[in-house]
Each structure stands twice: as structure tokens, then as C-alpha cells.
C-alpha positions as CSV (number, residue, x, y, z in Angstrom):
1,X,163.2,124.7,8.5
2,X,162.1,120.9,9.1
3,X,161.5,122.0,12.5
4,X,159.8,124.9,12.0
5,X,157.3,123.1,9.5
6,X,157.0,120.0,12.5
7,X,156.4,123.2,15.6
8,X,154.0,124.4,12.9
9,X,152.1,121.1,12.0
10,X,151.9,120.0,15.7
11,X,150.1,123.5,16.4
12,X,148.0,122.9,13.8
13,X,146.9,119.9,15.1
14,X,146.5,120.9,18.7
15,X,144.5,123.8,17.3
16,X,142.7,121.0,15.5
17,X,142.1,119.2,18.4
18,X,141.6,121.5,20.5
19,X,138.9,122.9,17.9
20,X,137.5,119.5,17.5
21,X,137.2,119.1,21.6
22,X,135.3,122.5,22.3
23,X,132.5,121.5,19.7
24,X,132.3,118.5,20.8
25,X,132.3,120.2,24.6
26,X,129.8,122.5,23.0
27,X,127.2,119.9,21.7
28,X,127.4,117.9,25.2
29,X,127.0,121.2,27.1
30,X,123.7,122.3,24.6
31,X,122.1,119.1,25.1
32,X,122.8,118.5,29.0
33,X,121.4,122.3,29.3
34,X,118.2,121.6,27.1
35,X,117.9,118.0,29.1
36,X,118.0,120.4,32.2
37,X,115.7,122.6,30.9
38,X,113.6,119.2,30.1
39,X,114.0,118.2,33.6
40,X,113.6,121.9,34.9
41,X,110.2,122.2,33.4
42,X,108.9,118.8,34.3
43,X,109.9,119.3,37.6
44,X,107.6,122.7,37.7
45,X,105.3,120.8,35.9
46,X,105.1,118.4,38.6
47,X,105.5,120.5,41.0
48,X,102.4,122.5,39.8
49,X,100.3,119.3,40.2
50,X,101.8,118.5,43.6
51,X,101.2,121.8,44.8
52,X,97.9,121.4,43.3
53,X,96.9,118.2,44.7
54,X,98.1,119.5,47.7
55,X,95.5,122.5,47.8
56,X,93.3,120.1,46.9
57,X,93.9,118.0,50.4
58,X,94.1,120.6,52.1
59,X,91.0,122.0,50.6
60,X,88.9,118.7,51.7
61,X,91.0,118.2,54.9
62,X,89.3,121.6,55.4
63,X,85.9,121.1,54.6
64,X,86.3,117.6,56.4
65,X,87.3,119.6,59.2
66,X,84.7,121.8,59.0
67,X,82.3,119.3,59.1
68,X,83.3,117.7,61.8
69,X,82.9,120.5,63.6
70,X,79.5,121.0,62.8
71,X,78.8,117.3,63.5
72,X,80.7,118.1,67.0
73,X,78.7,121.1,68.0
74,X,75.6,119.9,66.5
75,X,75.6,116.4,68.7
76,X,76.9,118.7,71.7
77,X,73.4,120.9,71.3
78,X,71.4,117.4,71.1
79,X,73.6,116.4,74.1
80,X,73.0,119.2,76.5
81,X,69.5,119.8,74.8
82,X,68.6,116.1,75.9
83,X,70.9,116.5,79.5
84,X,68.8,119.8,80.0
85,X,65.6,117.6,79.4
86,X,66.6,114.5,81.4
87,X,67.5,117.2,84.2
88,X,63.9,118.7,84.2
89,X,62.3,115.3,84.0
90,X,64.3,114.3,87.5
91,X,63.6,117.3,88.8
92,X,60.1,116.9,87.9
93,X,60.2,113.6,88.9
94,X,61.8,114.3,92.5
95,X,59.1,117.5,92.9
96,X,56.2,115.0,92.0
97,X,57.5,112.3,94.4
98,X,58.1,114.8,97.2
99,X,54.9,116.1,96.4
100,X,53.7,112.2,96.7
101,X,55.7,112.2,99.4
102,X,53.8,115.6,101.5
103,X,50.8,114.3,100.4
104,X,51.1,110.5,102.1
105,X,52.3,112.3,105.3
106,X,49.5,114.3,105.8
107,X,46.9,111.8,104.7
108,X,48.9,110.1,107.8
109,X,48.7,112.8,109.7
110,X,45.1,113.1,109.3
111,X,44.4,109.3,109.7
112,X,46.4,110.0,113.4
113,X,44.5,112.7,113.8
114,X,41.3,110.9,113.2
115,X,42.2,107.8,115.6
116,X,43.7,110.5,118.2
117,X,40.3,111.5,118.0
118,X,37.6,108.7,117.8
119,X,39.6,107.6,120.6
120,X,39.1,110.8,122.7
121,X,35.7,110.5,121.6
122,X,35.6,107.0,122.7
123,X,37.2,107.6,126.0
124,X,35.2,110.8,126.5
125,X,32.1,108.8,125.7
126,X,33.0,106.6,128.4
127,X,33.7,108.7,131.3
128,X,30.7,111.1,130.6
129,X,28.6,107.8,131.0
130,X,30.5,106.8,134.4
131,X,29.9,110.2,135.1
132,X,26.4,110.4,134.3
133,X,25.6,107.0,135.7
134,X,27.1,107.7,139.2
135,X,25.4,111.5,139.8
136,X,22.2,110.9,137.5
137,X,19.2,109.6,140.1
138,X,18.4,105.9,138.6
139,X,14.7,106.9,138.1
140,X,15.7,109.9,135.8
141,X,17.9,107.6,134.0
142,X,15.0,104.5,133.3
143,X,12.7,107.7,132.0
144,X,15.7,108.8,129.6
145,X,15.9,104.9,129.0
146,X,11.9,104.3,128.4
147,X,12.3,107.6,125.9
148,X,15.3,106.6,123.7
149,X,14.0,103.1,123.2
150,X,10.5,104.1,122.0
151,X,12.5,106.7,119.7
152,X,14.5,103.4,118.2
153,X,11.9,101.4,118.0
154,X,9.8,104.3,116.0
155,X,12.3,105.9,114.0
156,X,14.6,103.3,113.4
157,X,12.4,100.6,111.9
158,X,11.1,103.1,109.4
159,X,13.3,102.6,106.2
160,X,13.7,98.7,106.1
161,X,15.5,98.9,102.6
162,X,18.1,100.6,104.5
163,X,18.2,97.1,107.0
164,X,20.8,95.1,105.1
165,X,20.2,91.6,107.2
166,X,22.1,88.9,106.2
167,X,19.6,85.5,105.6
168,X,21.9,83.1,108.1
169,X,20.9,85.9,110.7
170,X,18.8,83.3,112.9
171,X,19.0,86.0,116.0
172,X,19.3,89.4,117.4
173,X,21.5,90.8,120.3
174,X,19.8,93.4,122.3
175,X,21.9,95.1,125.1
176,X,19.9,97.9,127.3
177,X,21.0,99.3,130.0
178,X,17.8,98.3,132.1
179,X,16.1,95.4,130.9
180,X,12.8,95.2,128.3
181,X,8.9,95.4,129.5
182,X,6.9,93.0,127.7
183,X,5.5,95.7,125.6
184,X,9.1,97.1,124.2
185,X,9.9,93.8,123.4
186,X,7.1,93.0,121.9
187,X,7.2,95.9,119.8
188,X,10.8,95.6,118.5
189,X,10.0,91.7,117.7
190,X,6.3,92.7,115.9
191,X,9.0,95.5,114.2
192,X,11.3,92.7,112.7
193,X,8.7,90.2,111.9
194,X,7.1,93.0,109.6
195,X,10.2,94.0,107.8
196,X,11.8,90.5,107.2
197,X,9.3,88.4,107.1
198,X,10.1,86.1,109.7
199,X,10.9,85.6,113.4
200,X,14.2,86.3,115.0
201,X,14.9,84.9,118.2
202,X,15.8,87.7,120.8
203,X,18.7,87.5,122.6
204,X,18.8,90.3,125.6
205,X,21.7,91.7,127.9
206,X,21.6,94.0,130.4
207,X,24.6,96.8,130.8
208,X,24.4,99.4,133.5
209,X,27.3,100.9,131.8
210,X,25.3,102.0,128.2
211,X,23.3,104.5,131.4
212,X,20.3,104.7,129.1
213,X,19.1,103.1,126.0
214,X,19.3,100.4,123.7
215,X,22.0,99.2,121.1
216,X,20.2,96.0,118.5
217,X,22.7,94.2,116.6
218,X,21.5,91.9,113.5
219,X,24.8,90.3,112.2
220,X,26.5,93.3,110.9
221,X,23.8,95.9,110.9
222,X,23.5,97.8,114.3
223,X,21.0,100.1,115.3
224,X,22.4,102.0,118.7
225,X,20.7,104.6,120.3
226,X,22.6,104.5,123.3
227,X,23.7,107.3,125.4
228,X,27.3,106.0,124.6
229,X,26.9,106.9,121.0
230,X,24.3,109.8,121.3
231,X,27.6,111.1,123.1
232,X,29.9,110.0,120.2
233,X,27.4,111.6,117.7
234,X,27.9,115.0,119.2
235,X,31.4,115.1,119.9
236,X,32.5,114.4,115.8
């Protein structure tokens, strides 16, 4: 019997304990689950504003994108809006200098041109007197002489505010092709007197080669009636 009551009283306890150890199991198990559930809904909590600052970022990495973007293509308009400028401008630029260019080659051109042909005038001039001077009878060529000095001597005296004589002009430089009478020369002096006021000492030279007529130079004024230059006259 004392054995039976001892099996008895040690199952008690062990119920006891047993008992004893499942609450206390229990309780630890209850409050690790509600700290868990604590933890669990912190962590969504958390979680919630993470994932919320991370729409957030990504929201403004967005619109920063965006923007740069804009920025990009707007400054790449400027840029080829400005290239496409600076591209007409050179071309402009080369067409206006080429055009510069054209324009100084044929005022060249012409200039040649010009001297290509005073000097063909010149030279002409110049054989058409050797010419004239070695076929022409000498007598026909003093009465073409006699004719073009009176027409100088008439004709051009007559508009002395055209005669632009210097002051230090002390003489004048008369070259004929057959030398002055007395009366032409007097003529041509009375002529000068008249228009300036005073006397110029006359300086004469004859040159077979001027064929007929006079040439009167007065510092840089010259009045030529020549046959040399009535030749020149017509062939420009």
C-alpha cells in the first residue's frame, strides 16, 4: 500500500509539474507570439514607409529624369539651332568673299584690259603717225599743222577757269611738229598773258614725229592737239 500511495504521490507531482511547465510554456509562447505580432506589424509598418519613400525616390528620380531630358533636348535644339546659324553665316560669308573675290578679278581683268588697250592705242597712235609722216607730202602736213594750231589756240584758250596753272609755273613747253611763225606765237603768248595775268616764258621744241600739230604743257595742265592724240581720241 505504502507504495502504491508513493507511485500515486509521485504521479501527482509529475502531473503537477508537468501542469505547472505547460502554463508556464503557454505564457512564454503567448507573449513571444504577441512580441512577433509586435515585431510583425512594425516591420509592415516600416516596410510601408520604406516602400513609400521608395516611390517617393523613385517618383523624383523620375521627374529629375525627366527633366534632364528636357534640359538635354532643349540645349541640343539651341545647339544645332545656333550650328545651323553659324553654318549659314560661313556660308554666307564664303559666298560674299567669293563674290568679293569675282568681283576683284574682273575689276583686274578690266584694268588689263584697259592697259592692253591704251597701249594698243598708244602703239597704234604711233605707227599711224610713222605712217602718215612717211606717205603724207610735207606741204599737206604743215597745212594740217597751220589748221590744228589755230584750232588750239582758238578753242583751247576759251574756258580759262578750266586752266588750273600752278603760280611757280615761270614757263611753258611747246612741242610742234614744225616750228612757230611769229604770228602763232605771238598769239599763244598774247593768249596766256590774258588769262593769267602775266608773262610766261616760251620754251619751243620741234618733233617731226607729232606729223602735225601742237602739244602746250604748263606744269601739269596740257593742252595737245596733236595728231598723236587726235588719233588716241578716236580709237577709245
Amino acid at each position: 500500500m505504502m507504495i502504491v500511495s508513493i507511485i500515486v504521490l509521485q504521479i501527482l507531482i509529475f502531473s503537477g509539474l508537468i501542469y505547472v511547465f505547460r502554463r508556464l510554456i503557454t505564457q512564454d509562447v503567448t507573449s513571444a507570439t504577441r512580441h512577433l505580432q509586435e515585431l510583425s506589424q512594425e516591420y509592415n509598418e516600416k516596410e510601408k514607409k520604406i516602400n513609400k519613400l521608395l516611390d517617393e525616390a523613385e517618383a523624383k528620380a523620375d521627374e529629375l529624369v525627366n527633366k534632364a531630358e528636357a534640359e538635354a533636348t532643349s540645349q541640343k535644339t539651341q545647339i544645332l539651332e545656333e550650328a545651323q546659324k553659324e553654318k549659314e553665316k560661313i556660308v554666307l560669308d564664303a559666298h560674299t568673299h567669293s563674290e568679293e573675290i569675282i568681283k576683284q578679278a574682273e575689276r583686274t581683268r578690266q584694268q588689263l584690259l584697259s592697259e592692253i588697250e591704251e597701249r594698243i592705242a598708244k602703239e597704234a597712235a604711233v605707227k599711224a603717225c610713222e605712217l602718215i609722216q612717211n606717205t603724207l607730202p610735207e606741204e599737206f602736213r604743215q597745212l594740217v599743222h597751220r589748221h590744228w594750231v589755230e584750232e588750239l589756240i582758238e578753242a583751247g584758250f576759251t574756258k580759262p577757269e578750266h586752266l588750273h596753272i600752278p603760280e611757280d609755273v615761270a614757263s611753258v613747253n611747246i612741242t610742234t611738229a614744225f616750228a612757230l611763225d611769229d604770228e602763232q606765237r605771238k598769239k599763244i603768248t598774247k593768249k596766256l598773258k590774258d588769262i593769267l595775268g602775266r608773262e610766261l616764258a616760251i620754251k619751243e621744241q620741234v618733233d617731226p614725229r607729232e606729223v602735225a600739230g601742237i602739244v602746250i604743257n604748263m606744269g601739269s595742265l596740257v593742252l595737245d592737239g596733236s595728231f598723236k592724240n587726235k588719233i588716241r581720241e578716236k580709237t577709245r
